[in-house]
N, C-alpha and C positions, 0 to 999 in steps of 0.2 A: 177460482178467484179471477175477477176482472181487471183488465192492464189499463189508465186512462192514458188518452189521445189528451195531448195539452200544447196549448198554443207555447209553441218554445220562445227565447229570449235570443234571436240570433245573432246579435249586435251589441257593443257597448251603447246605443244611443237607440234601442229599440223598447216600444214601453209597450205594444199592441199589434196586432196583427187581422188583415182581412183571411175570411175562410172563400176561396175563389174555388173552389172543385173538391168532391169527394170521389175519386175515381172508382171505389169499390162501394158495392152495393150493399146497404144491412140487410147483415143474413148469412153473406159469404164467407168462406175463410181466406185468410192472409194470412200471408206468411211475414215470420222476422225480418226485417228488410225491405219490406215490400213498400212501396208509396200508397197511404192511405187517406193523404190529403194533400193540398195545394193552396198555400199561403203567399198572404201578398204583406210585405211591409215598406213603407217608403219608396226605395225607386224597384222592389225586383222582386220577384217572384220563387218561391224556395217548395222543392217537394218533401216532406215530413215521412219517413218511415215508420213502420211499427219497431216496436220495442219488443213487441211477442207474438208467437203464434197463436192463431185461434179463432175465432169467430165475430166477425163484425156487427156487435150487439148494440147500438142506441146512438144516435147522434143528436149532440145538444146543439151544436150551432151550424146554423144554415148558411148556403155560401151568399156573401154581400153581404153580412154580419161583421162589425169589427169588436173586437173581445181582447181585455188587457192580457198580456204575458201569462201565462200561469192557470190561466184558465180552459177545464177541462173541454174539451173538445168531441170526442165520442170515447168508446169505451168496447173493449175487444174482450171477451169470454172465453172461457178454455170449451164450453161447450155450447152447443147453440143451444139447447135445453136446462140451463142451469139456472135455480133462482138467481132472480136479477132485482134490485129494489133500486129505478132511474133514479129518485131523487137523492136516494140514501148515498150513492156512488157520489151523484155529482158532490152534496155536503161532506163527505168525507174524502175525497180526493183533489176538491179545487183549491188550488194556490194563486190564484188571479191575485194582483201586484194592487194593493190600496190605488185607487184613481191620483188622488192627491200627493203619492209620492213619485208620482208621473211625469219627468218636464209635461208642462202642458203646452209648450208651442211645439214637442215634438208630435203632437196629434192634430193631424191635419183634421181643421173644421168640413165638414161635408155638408151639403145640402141635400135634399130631400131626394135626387137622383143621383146620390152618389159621387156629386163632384165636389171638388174645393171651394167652401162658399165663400162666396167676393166680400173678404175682409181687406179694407183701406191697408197698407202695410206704411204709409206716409201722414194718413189723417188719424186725428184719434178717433179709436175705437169707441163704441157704447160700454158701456159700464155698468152693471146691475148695481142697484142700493146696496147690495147686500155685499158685493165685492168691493165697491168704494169705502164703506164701513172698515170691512177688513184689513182694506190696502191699508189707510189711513190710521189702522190700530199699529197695525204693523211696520209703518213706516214707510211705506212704499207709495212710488206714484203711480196706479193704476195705468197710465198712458205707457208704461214701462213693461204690461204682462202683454203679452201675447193671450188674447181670447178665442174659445173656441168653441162658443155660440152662435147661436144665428147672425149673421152678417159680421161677424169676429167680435159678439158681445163678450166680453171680460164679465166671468161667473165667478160667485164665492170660490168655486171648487177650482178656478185659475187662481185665484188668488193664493191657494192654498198650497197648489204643486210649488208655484213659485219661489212660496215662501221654504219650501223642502229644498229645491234647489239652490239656492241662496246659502244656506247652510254649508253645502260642499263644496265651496269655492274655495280655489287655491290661491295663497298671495301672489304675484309678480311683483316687479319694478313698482317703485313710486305708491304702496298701498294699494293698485291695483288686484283687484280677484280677478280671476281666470275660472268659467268654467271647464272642468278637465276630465271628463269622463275616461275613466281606465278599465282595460279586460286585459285579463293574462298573466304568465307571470316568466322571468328570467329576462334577459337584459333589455333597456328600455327602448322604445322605438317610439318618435314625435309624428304623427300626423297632423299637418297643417293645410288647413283646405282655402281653396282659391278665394278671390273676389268675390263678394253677397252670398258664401255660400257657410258650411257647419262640418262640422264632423260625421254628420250622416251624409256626405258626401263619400264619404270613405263606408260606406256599409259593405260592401262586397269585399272589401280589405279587411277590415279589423277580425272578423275573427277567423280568419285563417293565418292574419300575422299573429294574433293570441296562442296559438299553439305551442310557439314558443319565445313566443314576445311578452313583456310587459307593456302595451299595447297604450301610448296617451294621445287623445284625441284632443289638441287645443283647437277653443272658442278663442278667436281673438277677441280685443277692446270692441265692444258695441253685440257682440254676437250671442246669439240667446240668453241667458241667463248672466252672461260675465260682464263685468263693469264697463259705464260705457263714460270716462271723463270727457269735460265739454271741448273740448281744442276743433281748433280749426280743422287740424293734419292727425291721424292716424298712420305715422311714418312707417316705413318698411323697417328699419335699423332698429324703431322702438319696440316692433313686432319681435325681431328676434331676439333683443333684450329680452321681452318679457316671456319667451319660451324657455329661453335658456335658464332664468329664473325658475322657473316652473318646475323644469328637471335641469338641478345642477350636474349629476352623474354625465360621462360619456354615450351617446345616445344616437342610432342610426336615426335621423331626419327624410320627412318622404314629405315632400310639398306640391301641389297641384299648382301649378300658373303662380296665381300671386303668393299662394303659399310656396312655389319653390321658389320664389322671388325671398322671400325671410328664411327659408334653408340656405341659399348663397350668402345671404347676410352673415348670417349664425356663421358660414366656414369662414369667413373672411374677420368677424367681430369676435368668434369666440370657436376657434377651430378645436382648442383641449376639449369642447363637448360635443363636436359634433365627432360618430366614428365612421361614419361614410352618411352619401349621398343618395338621395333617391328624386330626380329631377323629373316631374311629369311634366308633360307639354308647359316647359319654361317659355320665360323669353327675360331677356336684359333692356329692348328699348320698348315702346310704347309704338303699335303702328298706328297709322291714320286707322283704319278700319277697327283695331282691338279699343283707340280712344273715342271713336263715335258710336260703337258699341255700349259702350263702359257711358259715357252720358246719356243715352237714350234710356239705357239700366236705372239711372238716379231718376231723369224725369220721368219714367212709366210708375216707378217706384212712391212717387211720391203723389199720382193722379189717379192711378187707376188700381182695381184689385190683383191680388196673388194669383190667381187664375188666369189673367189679363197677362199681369208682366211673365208669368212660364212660358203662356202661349207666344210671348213676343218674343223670349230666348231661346226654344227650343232649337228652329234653322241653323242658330250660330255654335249652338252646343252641341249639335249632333249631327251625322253625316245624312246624306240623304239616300244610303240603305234603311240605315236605323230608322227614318223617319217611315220608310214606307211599310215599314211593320206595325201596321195600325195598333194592335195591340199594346205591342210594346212602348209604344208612343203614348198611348194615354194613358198608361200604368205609370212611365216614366213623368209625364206632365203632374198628375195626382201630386208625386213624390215631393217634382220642383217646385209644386205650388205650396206645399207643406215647406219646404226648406227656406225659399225666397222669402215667407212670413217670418220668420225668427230675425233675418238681417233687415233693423230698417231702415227708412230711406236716410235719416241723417249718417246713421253707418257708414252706406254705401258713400256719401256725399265726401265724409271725414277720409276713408278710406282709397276713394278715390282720387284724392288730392295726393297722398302719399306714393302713390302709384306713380303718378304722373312728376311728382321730384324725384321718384327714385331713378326713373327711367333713363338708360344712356350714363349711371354712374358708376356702373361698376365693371363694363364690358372690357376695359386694361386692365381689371382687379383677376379674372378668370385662371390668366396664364400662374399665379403664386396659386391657386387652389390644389392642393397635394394630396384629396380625398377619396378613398374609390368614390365612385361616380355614377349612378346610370343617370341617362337621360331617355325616359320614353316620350318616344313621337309619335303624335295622333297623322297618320299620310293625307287624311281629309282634312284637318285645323285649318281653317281659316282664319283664326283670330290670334295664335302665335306659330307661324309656322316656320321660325328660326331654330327649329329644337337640334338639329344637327349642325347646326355650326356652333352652338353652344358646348355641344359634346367633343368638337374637334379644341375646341380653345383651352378645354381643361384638361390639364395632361393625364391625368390617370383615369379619366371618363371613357364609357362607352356606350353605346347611344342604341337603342329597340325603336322599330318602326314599325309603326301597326298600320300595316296600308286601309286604307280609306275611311278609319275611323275618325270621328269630331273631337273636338277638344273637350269634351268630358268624358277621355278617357277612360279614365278609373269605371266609369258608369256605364258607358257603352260595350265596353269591349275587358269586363272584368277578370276574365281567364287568360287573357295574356298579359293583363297589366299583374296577376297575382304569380304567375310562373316565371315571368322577367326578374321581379322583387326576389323571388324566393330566392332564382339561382342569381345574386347580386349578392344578395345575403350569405347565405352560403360559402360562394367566394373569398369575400370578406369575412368570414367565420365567426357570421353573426347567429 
């Protein structure tokens, strides 16, 4: 009997996967254990083991291929001589994930050489007849979906993941939904991801905290699929109202930048639910450099394509090792250019304003925070590089320093952002 190769689901916010490398040749044997493929999703690259011994019999997808979750991949035989019927395996073995139960802004649009193609993320997008119909049955304003057509055309089959995703929204504050993608199970842990950014910012995180986490990944107000009310400000304080909302239970919080700007929140506005801290390259005031950063972000955002604004953020988000891993750089870019499309520009514009009242209001609030604490510090950041005097201010904190890594920590430097967490957790006897 045949074992199938199947593009796995590595992530609460993973819908599809690229096949980048078959390392074993059809024909060969492999062994259990052994890496028999090499997949790429969002920002990082994962090796696939077999699941059995045996002989490496048929491969259905080629690498540069992208193929939903669930979809068979090759196929491993207990003998290299045993009838084999290709078609009959792949129909009777493939669990590929309906396209339409998809987020669909979680599938980076590609163009014809495999890059992110230059969809407006500020202009509205094109709109197919047939997805305007459908927005318009269903209530929605098409300028609202994330397309993933040629030049970020908005297709029926957008319109239709959309409408799948809409359905699992969580209430917050004020009638607000929240999209809240959850994996895992046993006590609950908040990931909240920085400025223009999602929950697959945390891909390298969630499912290792799933192990033994109930793992929630909040979208704030404007961010992919969750409600985006019209207001000037997207405040910090309302942010973490509306997490705490989300999950009332007592709950380890991990916030990146402006997400650990709404974890300090949350200890200070609602400390019965938070049960410790997990502070990624914070900051408390706004510097001249992180605020001319942060406006250039809105106006690139709002003139030029996804592909355009990654490539304008990458320097400031990543150190300049990271950078000169070609590779890894344009795996990483692909990811950003996927990610920056779901936050759009008024988002960033709302959200930004919030940022810049928060800043500078709570640095006497630090010394009353009685939470464990970590703070990880990216030693390259440029764009908040106060993460240790923030860990000195808060008396139960303790501060990890990842020398010369950038300020997308969690992204560049995932293995020690995952083994800091763990033993924090732990600790705290999470």
């Amino acid at each position: 009997m045949a074992t199938p190769v199947r593009m796995p689901r590595l992530g609460m916010t993973m819908t599809e996967g690229t096949v980048v490398d078959w390392p074993v040749p059809v024909g060969e044997r492999v062994e259990k254990g052994e890496t028999v493929v090499v997949i790429e999703s969002e920002k990082n690259e994962a090796e696939i083991e077999a699941t059995a011994s045996g002989f490496f019999r048929h491969v259905y997808v080629e690498p540069g291929e992208t193929v939903p979750c669930g979809t068979v991949l090759a196929a491993i035989a207990e003998a290299p001589d045993e009838p084999f019927d290709v078609e009959a395996f792949r129909r009777e073995n493939d669990l590929a994930e309906p396209q339409a139960s998809a987020p669909a802004a979680a599938r980076a649009p590609l163009s014809a050489g495999g890059r992110p193609a230059p969809a407006r993320s500020g202009r509205r997008a094109p709109v197919a007849p047939a997805a305007r119909a459908l927005a318009r049955k269903l209530g929605f304003d098409p300028a609202e979906i994330p397309g993933t057509g040629p030049g970020g055309r908005v297709t029926k089959q957008d319109v239709e993941a959309w409408a799948v995703r809409r359905e699992t929204l969580v209430e917050a504050t004020d009638g607000v939904r929240l999209e809240v993608p959850t994996q895992g199970q046993g006590d609950p842990l908040l990931l909240l991801p920085g400025f223009g950014s999602d929950v697959s910012s945390f891909s390298l995180q969630a499912s290792a905290l799933a192990t033994r986490h109930r793992v929630l990944g909040i979208n704030p107000r404007g961010v992919g699929a969750s409600d985006a009310p019209a207001l000037d400000v997207y405040d910090v304080a309302q942010a973490a109202d509306d997490a705490a909302a989300v999950c009332p239970e007592s709950a380890h919080w991990v916030g990146a930048s402006l997400g650990a700007a709404v974890a300090l929140e949350a200890a200070i506005r609602h400390p019965q639910q938070v049960r410790s801290l997990v502070l990624i390259t914070p900051f408390v005031e706004v510097t001249p450099r992180l605020g001319a950063v942060t406006d250039a972000w809105c106006r690139v955002a709002s003139d030029a394509s996804t592909e355009t604004l990654a490539r304008m953020l990458l320097p400031w988000l990543f150190s300049e090792r990271f950078l000169g891993d070609v590779k890894a750089r344009e795996r990483t870019l692909r990811g950003l250019a996927a990610t920056v499309a779901r936050v759009p520009a008024t988002t960033l514009e709302r959200s930004a304003a919030g940022l810049h009242a928060w800043s500078g209001t709570r640095g006497d609030a630090l010394a009353r925070i009685e939470l464990p604490t970590l703070v990880l510090v990216a030693g390259g950041d440029l764009l908040t590089p106060g993460g240790e005097a923030i860990a000195q201010a808060i008396p139960n904190a303790r501060s990890v320093v990842v020398p010369e890594a950038g300020h997308a920590l969690a992204i560049e430097a995932p293995g020690a952002v995952n083994e800091a967490i763990a033993e924090h957790l732990a600790s705290v006897g999470g």
